[in-house]
C-alpha positions in Angstrom: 0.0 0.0 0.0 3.1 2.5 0.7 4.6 1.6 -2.7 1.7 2.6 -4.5 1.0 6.0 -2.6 4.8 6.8 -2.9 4.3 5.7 -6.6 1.2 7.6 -7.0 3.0 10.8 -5.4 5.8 10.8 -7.5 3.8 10.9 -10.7 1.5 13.5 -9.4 4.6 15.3 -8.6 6.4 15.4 -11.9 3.2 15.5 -13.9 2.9 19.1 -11.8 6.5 20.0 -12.6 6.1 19.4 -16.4 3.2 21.0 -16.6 4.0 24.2 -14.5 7.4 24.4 -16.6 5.3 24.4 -20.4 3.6 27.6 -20.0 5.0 30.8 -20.9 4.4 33.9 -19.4 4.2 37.4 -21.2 4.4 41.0 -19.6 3.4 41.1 -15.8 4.2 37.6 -14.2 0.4 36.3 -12.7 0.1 36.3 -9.3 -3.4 35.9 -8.3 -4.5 32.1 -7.4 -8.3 33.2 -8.5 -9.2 32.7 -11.8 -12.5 33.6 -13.7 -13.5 31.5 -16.5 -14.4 33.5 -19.7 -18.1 32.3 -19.7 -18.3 34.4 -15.9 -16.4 37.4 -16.8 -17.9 40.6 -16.2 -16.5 44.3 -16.1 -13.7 44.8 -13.5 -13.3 48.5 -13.5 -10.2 49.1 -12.2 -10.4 46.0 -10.2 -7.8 43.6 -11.7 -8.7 39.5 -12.3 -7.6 37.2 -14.1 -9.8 35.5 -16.5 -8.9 32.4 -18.5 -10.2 30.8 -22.1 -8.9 29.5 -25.0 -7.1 31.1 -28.0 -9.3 31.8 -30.5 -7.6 34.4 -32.3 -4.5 36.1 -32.6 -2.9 40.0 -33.9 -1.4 38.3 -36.8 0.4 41.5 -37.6 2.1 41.8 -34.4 0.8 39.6 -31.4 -0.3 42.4 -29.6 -4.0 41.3 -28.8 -5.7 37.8 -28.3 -8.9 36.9 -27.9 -9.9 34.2 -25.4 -13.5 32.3 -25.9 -14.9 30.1 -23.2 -18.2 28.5 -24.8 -20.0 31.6 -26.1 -18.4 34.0 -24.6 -15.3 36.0 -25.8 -12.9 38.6 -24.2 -10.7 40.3 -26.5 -7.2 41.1 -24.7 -4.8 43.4 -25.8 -1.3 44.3 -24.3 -1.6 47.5 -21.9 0.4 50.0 -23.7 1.9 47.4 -26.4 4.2 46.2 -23.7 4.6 43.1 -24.6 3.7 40.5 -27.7 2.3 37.2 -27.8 3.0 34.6 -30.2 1.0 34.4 -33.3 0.5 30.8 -33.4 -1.0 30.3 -30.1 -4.9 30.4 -31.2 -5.6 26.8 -29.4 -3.7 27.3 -26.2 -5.2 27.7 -23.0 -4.0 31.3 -21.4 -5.0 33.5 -18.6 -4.6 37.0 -18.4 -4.6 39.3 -15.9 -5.6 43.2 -16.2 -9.3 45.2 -15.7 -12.0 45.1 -17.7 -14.6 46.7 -19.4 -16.9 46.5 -22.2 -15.8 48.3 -25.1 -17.3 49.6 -28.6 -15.4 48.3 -31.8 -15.4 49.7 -35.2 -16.7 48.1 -38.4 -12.9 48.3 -39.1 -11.2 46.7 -36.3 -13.9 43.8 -36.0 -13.7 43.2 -39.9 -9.9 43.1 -38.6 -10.2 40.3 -36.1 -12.4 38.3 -38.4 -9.2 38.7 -40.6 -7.1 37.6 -38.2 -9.4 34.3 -37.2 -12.3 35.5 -34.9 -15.5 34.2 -35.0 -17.6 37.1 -33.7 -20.8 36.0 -31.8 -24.5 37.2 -33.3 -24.4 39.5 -29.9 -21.2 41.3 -31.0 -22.2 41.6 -34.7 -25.2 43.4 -33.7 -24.2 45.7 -31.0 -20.1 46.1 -31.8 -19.5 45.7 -28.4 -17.5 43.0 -26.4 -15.1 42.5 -22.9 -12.0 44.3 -23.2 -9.2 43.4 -21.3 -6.3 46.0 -20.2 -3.9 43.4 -19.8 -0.7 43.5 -17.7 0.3 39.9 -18.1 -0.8 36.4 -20.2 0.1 32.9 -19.4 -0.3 30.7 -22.5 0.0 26.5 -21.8 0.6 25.5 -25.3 -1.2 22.4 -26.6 0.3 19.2 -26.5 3.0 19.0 -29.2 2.4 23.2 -29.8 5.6 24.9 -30.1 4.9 28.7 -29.4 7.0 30.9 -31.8 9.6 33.8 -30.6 7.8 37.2 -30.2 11.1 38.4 -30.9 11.3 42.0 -32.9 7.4 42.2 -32.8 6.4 46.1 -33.0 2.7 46.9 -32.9 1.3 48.7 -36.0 -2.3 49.1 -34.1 -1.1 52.0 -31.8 -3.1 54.1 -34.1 -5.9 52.2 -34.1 -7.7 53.3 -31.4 -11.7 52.2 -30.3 -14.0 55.4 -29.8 -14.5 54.6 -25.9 -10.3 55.0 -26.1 -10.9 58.1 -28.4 -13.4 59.5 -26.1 -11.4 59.0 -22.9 -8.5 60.9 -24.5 -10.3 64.0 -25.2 -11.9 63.8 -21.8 -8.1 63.8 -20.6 -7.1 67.1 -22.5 
């Protein structure tokens, strides 16, 4: 009966280790042991969470934004300040990010842009352009099995100009 619990201990205790070692972390490291799924997200304001999904889509230009679904429900998640990149082939992955959030008003532009770049927008976010936005700090990605995530390396973020009206509106409010 010892064997077996000692055997059973040591596999729980390497399968941890692999699996804590696999994921990489971008920006801000996560902290926070309380995680919202996706499908339960709701605006933060300038509380910060951390909310975790899957990968649906990716900046493709840069890396600068994901989106992260969980059934029905989507968060779009973009790099405070372009201060860091995430890799462009990690639609698939399981992440959690960590920032505020709010929802957020997108151009006819910018979503014809992440359709581009591999979202599938919900019938909700068609109709009203609006969706979760996350100001994130940080993103944890575990790649799939047998994923290799590719080198953000010399990624620069073409979208600084591309701003949403609610970031448009703040700004002017600002000056």
């Amino acid at each position: 009966m010892f064997r077996r619990l000692l055997t059973f201990c040591l596999i729980v205790f390497f399968s941890v280790s692999v699996f804590a070692s696999e994921k990489e972390c971008f920006g801000e490291k996560i902290t926070s042991k309380k995680i919202i799924k996706v499908a339960n997200l709701k605006p933060s304001k300038d509380k910060i969470v951390v909310a975790e999904g899957v990968i649906e889509a990716v900046c493709q230009s840069a890396g600068c934004w994901v989106v992260l679904r969980d059934g029905n429900k989507i968060v779009f998640v973009k790099a405070k300040d372009e201060g860091f990149a995430m890799p462009k082939n990690a639609a698939g992955a399981t992440a959690r990010a960590m920032g505020t959030v709010k929802e957020e008003e997108f151009s006819e532009a910018v979503l014809k842009h992440f359709e581009e770049d591999g979202l599938k927008l919900t019938d909700e976010v068609k109709k009203t352009k609006k969706m979760l936005y996350m100001d994130a700090l940080g993103v944890e990605i575990l790649p799939a099995k047998g994923m290799k995530l590719e080198s953000t390396k010399g990624y620069s973020c073409p979208h600084q100009s591309e701003k949403s009206e609610a970031e448009k509106k703040h700004e002017k409010k600002e000056h």
